[in-house]
mmCIF file of the N, C-alpha and C atoms, coordinates in Angstrom:
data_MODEL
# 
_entry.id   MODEL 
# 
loop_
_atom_site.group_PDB 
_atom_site.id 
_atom_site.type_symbol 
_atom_site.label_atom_id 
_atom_site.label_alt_id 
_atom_site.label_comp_id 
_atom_site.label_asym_id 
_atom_site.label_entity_id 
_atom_site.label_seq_id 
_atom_site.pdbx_PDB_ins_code 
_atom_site.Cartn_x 
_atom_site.Cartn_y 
_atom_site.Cartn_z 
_atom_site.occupancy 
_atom_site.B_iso_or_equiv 
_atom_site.pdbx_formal_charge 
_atom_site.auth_seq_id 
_atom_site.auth_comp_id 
_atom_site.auth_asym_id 
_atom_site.auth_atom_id 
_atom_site.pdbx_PDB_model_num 
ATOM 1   N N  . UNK A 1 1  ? -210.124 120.315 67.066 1.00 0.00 ? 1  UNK A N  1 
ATOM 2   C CA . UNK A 1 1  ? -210.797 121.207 66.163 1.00 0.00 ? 1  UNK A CA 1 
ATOM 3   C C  . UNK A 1 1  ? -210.469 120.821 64.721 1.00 0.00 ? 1  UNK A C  1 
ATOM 4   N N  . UNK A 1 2  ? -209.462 120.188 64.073 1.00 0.00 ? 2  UNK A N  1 
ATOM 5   C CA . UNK A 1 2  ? -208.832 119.824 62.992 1.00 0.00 ? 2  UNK A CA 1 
ATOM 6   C C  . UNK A 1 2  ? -209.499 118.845 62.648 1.00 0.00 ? 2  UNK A C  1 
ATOM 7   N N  . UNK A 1 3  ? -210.155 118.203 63.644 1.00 0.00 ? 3  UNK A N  1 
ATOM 8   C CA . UNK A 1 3  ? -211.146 116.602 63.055 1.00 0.00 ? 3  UNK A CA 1 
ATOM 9   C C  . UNK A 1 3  ? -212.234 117.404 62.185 1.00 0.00 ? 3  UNK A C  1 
ATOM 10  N N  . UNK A 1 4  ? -212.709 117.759 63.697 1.00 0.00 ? 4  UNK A N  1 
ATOM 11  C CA . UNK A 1 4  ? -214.074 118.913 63.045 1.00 0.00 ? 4  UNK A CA 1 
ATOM 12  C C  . UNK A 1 4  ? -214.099 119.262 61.690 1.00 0.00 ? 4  UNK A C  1 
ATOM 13  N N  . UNK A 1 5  ? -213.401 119.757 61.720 1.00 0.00 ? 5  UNK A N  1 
ATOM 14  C CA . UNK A 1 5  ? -213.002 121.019 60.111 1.00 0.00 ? 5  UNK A CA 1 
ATOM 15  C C  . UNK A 1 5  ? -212.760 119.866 58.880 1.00 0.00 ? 5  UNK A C  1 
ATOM 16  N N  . UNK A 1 6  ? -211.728 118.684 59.384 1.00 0.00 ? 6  UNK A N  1 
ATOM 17  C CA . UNK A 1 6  ? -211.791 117.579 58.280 1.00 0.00 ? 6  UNK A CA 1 
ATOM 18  C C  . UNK A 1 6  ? -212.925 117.133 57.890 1.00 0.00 ? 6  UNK A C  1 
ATOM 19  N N  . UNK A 1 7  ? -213.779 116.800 58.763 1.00 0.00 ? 7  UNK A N  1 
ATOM 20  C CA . UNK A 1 7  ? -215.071 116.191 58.551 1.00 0.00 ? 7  UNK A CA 1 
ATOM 21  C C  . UNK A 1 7  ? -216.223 116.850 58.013 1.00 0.00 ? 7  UNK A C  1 
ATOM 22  N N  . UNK A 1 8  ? -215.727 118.538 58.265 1.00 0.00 ? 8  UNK A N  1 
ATOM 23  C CA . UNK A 1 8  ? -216.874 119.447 57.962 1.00 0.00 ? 8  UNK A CA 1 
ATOM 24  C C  . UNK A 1 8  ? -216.889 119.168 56.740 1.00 0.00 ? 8  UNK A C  1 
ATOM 25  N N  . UNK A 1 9  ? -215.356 119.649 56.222 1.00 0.00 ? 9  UNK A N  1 
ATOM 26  C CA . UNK A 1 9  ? -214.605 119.665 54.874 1.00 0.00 ? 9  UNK A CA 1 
ATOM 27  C C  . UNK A 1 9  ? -215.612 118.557 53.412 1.00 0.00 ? 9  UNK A C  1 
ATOM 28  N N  . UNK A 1 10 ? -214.870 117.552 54.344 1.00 0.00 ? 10 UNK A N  1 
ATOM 29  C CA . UNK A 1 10 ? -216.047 116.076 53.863 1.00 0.00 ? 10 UNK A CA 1 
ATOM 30  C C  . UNK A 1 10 ? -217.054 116.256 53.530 1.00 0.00 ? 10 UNK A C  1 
ATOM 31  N N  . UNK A 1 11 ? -217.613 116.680 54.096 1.00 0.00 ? 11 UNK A N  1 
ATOM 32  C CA . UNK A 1 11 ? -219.339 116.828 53.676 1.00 0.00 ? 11 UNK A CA 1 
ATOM 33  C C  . UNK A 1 11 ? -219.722 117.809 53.418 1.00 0.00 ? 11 UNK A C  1 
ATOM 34  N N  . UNK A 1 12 ? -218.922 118.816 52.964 1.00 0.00 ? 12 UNK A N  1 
ATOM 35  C CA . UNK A 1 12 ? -219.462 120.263 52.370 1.00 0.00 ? 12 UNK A CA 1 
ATOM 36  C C  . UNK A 1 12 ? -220.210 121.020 53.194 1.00 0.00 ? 12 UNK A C  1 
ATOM 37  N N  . UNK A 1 13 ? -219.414 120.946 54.352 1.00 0.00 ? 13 UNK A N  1 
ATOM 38  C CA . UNK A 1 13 ? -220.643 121.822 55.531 1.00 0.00 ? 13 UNK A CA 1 
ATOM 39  C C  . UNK A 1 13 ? -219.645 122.845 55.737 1.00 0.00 ? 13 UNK A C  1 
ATOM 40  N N  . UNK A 1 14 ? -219.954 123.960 55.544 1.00 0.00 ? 14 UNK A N  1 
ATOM 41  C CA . UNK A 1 14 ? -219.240 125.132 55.913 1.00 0.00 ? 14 UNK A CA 1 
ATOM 42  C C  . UNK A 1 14 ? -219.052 125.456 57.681 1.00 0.00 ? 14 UNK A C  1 
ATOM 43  N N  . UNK A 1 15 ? -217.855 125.591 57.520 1.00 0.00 ? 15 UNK A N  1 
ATOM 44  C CA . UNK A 1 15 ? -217.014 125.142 59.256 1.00 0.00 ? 15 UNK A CA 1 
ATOM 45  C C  . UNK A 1 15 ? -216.612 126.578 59.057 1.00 0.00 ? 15 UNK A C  1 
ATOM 46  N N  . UNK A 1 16 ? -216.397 127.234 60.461 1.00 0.00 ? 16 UNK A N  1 
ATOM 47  C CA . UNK A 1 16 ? -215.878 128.085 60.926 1.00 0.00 ? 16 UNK A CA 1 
ATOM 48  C C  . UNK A 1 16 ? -215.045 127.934 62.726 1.00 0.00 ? 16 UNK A C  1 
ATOM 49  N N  . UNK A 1 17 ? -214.123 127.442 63.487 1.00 0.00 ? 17 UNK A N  1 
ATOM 50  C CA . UNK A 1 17 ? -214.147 127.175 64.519 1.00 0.00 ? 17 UNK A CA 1 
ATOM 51  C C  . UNK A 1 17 ? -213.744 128.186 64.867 1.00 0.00 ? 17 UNK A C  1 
ATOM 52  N N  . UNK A 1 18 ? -213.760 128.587 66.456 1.00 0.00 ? 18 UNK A N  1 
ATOM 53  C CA . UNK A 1 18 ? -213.709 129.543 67.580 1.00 0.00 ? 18 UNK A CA 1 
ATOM 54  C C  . UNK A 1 18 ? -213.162 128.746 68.481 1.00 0.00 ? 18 UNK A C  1 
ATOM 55  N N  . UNK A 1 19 ? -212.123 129.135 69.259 1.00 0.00 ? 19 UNK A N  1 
ATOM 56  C CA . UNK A 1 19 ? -211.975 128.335 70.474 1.00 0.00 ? 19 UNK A CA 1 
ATOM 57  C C  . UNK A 1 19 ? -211.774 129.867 71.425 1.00 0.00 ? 19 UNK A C  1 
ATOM 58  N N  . UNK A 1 20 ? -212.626 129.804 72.711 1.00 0.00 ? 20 UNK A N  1 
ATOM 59  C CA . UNK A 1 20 ? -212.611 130.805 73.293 1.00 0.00 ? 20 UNK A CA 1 
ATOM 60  C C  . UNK A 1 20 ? -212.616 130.576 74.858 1.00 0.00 ? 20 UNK A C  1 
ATOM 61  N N  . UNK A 1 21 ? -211.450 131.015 75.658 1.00 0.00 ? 21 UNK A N  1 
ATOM 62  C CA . UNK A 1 21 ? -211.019 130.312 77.023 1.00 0.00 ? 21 UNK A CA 1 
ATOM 63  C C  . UNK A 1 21 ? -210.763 131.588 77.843 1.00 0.00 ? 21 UNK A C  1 
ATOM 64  N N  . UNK A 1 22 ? -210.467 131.109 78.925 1.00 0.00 ? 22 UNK A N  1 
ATOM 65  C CA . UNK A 1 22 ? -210.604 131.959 80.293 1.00 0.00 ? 22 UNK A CA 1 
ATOM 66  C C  . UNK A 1 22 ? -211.812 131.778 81.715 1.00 0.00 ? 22 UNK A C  1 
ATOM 67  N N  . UNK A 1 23 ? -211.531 133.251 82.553 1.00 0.00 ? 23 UNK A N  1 
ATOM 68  C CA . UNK A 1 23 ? -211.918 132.698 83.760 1.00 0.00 ? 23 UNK A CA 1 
ATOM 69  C C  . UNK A 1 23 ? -213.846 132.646 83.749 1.00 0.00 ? 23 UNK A C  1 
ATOM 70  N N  . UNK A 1 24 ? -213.883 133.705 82.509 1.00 0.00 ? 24 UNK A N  1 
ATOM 71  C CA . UNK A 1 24 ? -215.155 133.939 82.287 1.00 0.00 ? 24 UNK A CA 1 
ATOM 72  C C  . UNK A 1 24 ? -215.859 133.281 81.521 1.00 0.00 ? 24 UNK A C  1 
ATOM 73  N N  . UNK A 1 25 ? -215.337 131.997 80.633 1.00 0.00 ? 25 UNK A N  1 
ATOM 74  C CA . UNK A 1 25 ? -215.354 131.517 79.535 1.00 0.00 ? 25 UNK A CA 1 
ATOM 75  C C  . UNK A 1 25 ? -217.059 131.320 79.247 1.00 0.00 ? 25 UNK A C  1 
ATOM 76  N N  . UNK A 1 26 ? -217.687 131.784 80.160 1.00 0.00 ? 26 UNK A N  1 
ATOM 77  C CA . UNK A 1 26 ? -219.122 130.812 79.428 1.00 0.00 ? 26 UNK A CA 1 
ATOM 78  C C  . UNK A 1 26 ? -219.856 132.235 79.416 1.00 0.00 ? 26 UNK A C  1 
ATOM 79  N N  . UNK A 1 27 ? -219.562 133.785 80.114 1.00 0.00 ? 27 UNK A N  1 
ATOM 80  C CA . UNK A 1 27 ? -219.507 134.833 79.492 1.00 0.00 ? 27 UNK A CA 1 
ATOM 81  C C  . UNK A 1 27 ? -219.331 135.242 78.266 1.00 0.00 ? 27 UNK A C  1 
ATOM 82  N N  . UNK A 1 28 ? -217.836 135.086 77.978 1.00 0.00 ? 28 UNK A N  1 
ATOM 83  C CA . UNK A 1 28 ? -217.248 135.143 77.111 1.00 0.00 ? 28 UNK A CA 1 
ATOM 84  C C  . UNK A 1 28 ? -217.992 134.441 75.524 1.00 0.00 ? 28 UNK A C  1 
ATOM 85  N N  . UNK A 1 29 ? -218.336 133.080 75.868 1.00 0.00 ? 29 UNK A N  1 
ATOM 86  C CA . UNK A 1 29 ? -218.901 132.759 74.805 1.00 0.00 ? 29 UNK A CA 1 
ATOM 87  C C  . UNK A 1 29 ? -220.197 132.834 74.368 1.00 0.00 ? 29 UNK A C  1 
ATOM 88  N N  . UNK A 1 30 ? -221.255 132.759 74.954 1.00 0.00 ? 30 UNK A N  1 
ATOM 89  C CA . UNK A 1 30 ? -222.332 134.126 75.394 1.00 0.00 ? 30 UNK A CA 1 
ATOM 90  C C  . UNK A 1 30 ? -222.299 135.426 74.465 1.00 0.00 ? 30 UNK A C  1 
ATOM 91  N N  . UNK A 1 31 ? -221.266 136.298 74.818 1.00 0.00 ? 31 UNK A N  1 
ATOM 92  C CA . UNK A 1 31 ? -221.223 137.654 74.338 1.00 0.00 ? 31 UNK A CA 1 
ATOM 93  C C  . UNK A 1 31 ? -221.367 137.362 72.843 1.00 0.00 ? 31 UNK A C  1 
ATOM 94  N N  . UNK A 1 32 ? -219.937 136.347 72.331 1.00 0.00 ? 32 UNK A N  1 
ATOM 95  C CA . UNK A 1 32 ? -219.945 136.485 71.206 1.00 0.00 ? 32 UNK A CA 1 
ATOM 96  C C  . UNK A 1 32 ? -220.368 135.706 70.089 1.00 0.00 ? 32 UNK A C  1 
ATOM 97  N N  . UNK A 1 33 ? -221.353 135.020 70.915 1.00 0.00 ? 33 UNK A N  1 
ATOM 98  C CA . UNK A 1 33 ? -222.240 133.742 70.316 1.00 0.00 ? 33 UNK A CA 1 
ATOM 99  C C  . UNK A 1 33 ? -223.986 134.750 69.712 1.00 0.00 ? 33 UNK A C  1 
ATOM 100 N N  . UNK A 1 34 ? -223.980 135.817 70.595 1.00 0.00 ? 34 UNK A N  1 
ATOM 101 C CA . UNK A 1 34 ? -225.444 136.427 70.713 1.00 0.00 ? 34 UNK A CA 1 
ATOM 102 C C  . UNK A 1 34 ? -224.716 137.755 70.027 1.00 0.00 ? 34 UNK A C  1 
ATOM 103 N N  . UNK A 1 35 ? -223.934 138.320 69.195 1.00 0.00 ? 35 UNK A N  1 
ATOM 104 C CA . UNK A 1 35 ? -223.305 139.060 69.159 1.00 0.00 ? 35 UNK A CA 1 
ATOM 105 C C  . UNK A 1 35 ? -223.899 138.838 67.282 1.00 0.00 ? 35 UNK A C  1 
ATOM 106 N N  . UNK A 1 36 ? -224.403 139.968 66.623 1.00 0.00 ? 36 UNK A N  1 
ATOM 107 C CA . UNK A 1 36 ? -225.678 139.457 65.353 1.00 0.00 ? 36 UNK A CA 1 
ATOM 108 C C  . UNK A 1 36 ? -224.448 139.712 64.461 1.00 0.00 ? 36 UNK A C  1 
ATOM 109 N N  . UNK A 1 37 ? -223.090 140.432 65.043 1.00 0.00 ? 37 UNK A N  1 
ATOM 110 C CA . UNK A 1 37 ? -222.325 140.343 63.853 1.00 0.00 ? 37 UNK A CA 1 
ATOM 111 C C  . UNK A 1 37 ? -221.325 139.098 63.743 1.00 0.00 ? 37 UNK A C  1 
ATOM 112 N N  . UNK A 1 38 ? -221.183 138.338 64.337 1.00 0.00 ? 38 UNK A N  1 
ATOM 113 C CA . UNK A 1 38 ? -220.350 137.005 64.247 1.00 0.00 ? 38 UNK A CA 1 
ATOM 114 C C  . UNK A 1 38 ? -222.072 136.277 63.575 1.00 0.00 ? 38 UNK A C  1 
ATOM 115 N N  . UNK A 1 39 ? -222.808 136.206 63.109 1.00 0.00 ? 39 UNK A N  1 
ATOM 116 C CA . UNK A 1 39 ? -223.552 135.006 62.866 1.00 0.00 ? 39 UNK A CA 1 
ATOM 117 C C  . UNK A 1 39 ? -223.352 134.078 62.935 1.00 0.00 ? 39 UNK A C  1 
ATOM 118 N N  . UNK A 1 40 ? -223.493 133.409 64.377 1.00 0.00 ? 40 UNK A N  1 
ATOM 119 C CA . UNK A 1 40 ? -223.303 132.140 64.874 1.00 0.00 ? 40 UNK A CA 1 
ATOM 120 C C  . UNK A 1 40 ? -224.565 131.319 64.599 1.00 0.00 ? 40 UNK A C  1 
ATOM 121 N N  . UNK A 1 41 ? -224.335 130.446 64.105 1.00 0.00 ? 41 UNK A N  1 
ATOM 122 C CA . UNK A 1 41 ? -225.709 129.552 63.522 1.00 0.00 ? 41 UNK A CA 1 
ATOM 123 C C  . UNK A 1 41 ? -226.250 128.251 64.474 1.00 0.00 ? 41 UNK A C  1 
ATOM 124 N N  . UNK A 1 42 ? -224.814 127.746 65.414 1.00 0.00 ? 42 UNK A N  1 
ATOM 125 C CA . UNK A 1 42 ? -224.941 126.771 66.566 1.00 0.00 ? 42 UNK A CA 1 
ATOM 126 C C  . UNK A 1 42 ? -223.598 126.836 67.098 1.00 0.00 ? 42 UNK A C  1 
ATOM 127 N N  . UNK A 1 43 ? -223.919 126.377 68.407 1.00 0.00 ? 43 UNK A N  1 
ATOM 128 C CA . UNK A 1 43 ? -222.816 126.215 69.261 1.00 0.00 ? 43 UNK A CA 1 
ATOM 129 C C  . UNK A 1 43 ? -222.461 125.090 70.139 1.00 0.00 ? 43 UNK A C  1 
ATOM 130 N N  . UNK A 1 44 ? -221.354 124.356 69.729 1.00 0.00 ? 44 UNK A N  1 
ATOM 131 C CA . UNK A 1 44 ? -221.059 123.145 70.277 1.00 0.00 ? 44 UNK A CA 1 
ATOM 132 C C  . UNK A 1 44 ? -219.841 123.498 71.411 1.00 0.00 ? 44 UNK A C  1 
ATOM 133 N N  . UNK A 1 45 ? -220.469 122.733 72.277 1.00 0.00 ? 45 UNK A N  1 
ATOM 134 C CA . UNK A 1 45 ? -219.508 122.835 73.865 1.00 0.00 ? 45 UNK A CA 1 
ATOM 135 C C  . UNK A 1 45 ? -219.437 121.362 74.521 1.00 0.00 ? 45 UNK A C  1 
ATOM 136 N N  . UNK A 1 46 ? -218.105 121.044 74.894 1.00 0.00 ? 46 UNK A N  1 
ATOM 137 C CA . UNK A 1 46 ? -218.148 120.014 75.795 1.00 0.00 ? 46 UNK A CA 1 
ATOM 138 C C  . UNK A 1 46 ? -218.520 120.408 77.345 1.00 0.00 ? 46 UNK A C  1 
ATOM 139 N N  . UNK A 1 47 ? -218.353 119.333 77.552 1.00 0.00 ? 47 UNK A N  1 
ATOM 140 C CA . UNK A 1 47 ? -219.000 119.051 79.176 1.00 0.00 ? 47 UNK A CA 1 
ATOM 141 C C  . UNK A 1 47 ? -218.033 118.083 80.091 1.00 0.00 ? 47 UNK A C  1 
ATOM 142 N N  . UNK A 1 48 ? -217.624 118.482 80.879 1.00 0.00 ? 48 UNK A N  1 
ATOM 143 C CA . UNK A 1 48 ? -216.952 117.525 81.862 1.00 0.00 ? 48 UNK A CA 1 
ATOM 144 C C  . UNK A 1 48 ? -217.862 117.325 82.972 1.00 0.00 ? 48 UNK A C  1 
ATOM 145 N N  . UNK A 1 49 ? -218.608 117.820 83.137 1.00 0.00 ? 49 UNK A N  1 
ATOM 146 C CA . UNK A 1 49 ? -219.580 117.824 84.256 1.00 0.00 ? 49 UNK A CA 1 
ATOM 147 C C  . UNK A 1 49 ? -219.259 117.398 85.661 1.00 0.00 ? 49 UNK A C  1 
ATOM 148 N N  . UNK A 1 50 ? -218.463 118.052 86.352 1.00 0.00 ? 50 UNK A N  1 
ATOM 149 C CA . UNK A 1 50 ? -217.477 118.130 87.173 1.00 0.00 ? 50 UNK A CA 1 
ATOM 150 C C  . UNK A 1 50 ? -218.339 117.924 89.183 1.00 0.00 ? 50 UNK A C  1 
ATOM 151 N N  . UNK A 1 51 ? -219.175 119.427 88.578 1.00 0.00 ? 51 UNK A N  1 
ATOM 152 C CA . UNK A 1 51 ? -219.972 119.745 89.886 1.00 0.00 ? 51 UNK A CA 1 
ATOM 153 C C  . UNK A 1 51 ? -221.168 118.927 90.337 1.00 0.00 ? 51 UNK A C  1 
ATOM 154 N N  . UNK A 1 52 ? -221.366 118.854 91.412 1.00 0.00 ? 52 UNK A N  1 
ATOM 155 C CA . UNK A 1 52 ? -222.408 118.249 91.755 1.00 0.00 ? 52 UNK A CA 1 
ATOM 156 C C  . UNK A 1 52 ? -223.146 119.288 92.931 1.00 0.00 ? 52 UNK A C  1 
ATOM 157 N N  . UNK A 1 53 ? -224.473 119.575 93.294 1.00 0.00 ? 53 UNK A N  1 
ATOM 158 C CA . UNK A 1 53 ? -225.651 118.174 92.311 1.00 0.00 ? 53 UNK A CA 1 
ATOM 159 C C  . UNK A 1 53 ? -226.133 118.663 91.022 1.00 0.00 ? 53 UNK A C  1 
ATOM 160 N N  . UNK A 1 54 ? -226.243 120.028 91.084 1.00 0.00 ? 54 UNK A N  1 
ATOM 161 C CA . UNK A 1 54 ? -226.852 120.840 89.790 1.00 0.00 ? 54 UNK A CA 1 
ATOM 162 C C  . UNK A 1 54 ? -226.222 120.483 88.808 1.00 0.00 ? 54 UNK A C  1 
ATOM 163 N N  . UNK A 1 55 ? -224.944 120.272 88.299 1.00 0.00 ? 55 UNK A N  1 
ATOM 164 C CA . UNK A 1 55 ? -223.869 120.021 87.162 1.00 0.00 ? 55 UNK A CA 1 
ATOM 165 C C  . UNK A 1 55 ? -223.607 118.898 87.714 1.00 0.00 ? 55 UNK A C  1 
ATOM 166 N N  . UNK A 1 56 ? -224.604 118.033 87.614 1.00 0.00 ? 56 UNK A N  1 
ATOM 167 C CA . UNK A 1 56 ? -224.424 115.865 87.446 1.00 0.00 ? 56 UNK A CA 1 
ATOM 168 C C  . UNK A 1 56 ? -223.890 116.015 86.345 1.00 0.00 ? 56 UNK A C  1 
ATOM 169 N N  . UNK A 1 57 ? -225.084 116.503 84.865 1.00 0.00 ? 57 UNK A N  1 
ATOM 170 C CA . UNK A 1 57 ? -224.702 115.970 83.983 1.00 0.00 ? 57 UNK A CA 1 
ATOM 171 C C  . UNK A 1 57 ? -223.887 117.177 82.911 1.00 0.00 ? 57 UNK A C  1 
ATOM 172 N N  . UNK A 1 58 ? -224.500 118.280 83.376 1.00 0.00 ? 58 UNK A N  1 
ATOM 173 C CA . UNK A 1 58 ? -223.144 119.401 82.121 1.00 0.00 ? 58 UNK A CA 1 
ATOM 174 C C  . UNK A 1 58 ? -222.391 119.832 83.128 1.00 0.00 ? 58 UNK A C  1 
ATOM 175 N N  . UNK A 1 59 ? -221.418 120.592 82.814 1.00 0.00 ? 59 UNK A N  1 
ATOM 176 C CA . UNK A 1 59 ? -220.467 121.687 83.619 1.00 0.00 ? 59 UNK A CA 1 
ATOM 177 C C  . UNK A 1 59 ? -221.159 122.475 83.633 1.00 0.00 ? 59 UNK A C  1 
ATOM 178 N N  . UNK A 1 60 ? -220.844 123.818 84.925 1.00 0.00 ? 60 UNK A N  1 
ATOM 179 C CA . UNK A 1 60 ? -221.283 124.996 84.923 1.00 0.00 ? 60 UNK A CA 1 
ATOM 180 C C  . UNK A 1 60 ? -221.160 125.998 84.075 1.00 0.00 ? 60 UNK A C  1 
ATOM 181 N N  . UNK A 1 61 ? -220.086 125.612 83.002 1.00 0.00 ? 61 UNK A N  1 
ATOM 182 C CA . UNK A 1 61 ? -220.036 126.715 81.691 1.00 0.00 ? 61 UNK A CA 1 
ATOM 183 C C  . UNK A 1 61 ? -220.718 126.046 80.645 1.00 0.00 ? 61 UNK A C  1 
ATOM 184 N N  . UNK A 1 62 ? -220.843 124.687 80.405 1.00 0.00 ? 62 UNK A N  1 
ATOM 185 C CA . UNK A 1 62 ? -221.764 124.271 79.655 1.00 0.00 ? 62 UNK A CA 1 
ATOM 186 C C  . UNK A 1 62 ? -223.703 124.295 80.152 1.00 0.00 ? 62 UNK A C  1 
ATOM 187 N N  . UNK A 1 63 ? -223.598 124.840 81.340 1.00 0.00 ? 63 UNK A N  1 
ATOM 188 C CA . UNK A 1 63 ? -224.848 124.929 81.793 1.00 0.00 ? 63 UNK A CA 1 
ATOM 189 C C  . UNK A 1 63 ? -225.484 126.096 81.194 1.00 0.00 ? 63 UNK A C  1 
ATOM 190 N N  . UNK A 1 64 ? -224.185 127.580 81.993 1.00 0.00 ? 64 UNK A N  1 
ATOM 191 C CA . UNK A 1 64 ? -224.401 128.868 81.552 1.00 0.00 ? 64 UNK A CA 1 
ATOM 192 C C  . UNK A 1 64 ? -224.691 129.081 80.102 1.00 0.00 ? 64 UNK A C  1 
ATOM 193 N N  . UNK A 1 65 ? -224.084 128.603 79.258 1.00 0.00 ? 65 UNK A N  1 
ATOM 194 C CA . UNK A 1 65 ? -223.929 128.742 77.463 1.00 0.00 ? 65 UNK A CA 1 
ATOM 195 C C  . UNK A 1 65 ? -225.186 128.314 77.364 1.00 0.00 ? 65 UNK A C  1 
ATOM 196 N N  . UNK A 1 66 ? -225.808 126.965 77.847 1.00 0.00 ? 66 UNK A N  1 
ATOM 197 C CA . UNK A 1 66 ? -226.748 126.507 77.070 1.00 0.00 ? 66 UNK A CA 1 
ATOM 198 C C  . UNK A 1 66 ? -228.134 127.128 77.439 1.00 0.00 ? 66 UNK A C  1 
ATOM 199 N N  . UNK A 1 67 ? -228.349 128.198 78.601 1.00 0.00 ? 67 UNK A N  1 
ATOM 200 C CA . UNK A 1 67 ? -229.494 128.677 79.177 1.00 0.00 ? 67 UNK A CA 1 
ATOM 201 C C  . UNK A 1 67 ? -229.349 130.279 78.276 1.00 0.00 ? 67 UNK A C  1 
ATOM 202 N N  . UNK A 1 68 ? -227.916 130.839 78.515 1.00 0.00 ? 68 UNK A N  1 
ATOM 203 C CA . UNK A 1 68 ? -227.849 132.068 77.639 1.00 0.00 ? 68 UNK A CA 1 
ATOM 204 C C  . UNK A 1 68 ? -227.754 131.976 76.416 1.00 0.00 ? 68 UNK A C  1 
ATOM 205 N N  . UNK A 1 69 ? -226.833 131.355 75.416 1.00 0.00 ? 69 UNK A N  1 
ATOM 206 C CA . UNK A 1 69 ? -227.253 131.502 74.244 1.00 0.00 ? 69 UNK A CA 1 
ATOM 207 C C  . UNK A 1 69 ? -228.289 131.573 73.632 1.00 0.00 ? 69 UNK A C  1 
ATOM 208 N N  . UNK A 1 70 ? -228.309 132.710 72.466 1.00 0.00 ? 70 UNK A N  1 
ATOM 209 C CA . UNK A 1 70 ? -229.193 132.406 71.415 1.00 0.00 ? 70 UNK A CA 1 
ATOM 210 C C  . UNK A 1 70 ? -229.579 131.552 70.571 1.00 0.00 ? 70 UNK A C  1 
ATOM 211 N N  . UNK A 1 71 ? -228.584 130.961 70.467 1.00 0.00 ? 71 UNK A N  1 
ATOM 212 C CA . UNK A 1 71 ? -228.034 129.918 68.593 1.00 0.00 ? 71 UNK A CA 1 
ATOM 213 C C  . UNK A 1 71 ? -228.483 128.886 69.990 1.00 0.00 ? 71 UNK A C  1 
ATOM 214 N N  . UNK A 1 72 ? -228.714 127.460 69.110 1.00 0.00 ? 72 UNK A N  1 
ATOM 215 C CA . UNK A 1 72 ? -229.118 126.788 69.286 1.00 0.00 ? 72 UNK A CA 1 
ATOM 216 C C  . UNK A 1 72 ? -227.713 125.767 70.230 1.00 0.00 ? 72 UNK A C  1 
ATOM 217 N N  . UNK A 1 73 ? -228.073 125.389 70.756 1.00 0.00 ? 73 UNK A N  1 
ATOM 218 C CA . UNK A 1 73 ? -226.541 124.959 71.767 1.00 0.00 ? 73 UNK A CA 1 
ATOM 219 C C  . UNK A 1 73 ? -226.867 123.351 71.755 1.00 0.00 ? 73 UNK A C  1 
ATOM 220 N N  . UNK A 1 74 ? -225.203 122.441 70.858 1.00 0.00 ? 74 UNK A N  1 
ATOM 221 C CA . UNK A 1 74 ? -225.118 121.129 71.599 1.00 0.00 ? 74 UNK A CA 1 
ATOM 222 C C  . UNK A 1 74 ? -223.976 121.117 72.565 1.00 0.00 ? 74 UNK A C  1 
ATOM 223 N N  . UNK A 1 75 ? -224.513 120.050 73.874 1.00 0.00 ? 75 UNK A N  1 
ATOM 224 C CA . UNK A 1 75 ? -223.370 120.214 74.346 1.00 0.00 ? 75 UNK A CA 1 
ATOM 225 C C  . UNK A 1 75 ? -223.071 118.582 74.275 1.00 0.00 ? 75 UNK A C  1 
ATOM 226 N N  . UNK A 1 76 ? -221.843 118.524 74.117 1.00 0.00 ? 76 UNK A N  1 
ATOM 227 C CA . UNK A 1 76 ? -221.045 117.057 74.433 1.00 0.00 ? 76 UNK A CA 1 
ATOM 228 C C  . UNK A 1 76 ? -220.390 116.709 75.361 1.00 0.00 ? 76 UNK A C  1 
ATOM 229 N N  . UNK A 1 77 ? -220.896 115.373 75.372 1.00 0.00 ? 77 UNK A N  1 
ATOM 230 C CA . UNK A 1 77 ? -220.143 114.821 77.169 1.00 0.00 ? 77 UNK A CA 1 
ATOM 231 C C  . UNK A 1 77 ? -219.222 114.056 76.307 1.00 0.00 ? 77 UNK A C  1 
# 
C-alpha cells in the first residue's frame, strides 16, 4: 500500500487506501465501497484466482466485488 500512496503522491493523484480483511471480505468491501458516505471513486483488488472452473481467472472475492460494486472495479492478477 506504501508504493501505491508513493506513486499516487508522485503524480498528484489524491490516494486514500483501505485495507479491509476477513471471512466476509468481499461483503465487507461491497458494503463500504457502495456506502455514498465513504465516496469511493474506484476500487482496486487483487486476484489470486485460486478456484476453478468459474474463478480460472479472478478469485471468488474478486469475482463478488467486481459484480457488486458500484465504483468502477480493477482487479489485478
Amino acid at each position: 500500500m506504501s508504493v501505491a500512496e508513493k506513486k499516487a503522491e508522485r503524480n498528484k493523484v489524491k490516494f486514500e487506501g483501505v485495507v479491509i480483511g476477513g471471512h466476509s471480505s468481499g461483503t465487507d468491501l461491497t458494503t463500504f465501497a457502495n456506502n455514498p458516505a465513504n465516496r469511493i471513486d474506484q476500487v482496486f483488488i487483487g486476484s489470486r484466482g485460486m478456484g476453478f472452473p468459474k474463478e480460472l481467472f479472478f478469485g471468488t472475492t474478486s469475482n463478488f466485488v467486481l459484480h457488486k460494486a458500484k465504483a468502477p472495479v480493477t482487479v489485478v492478477k
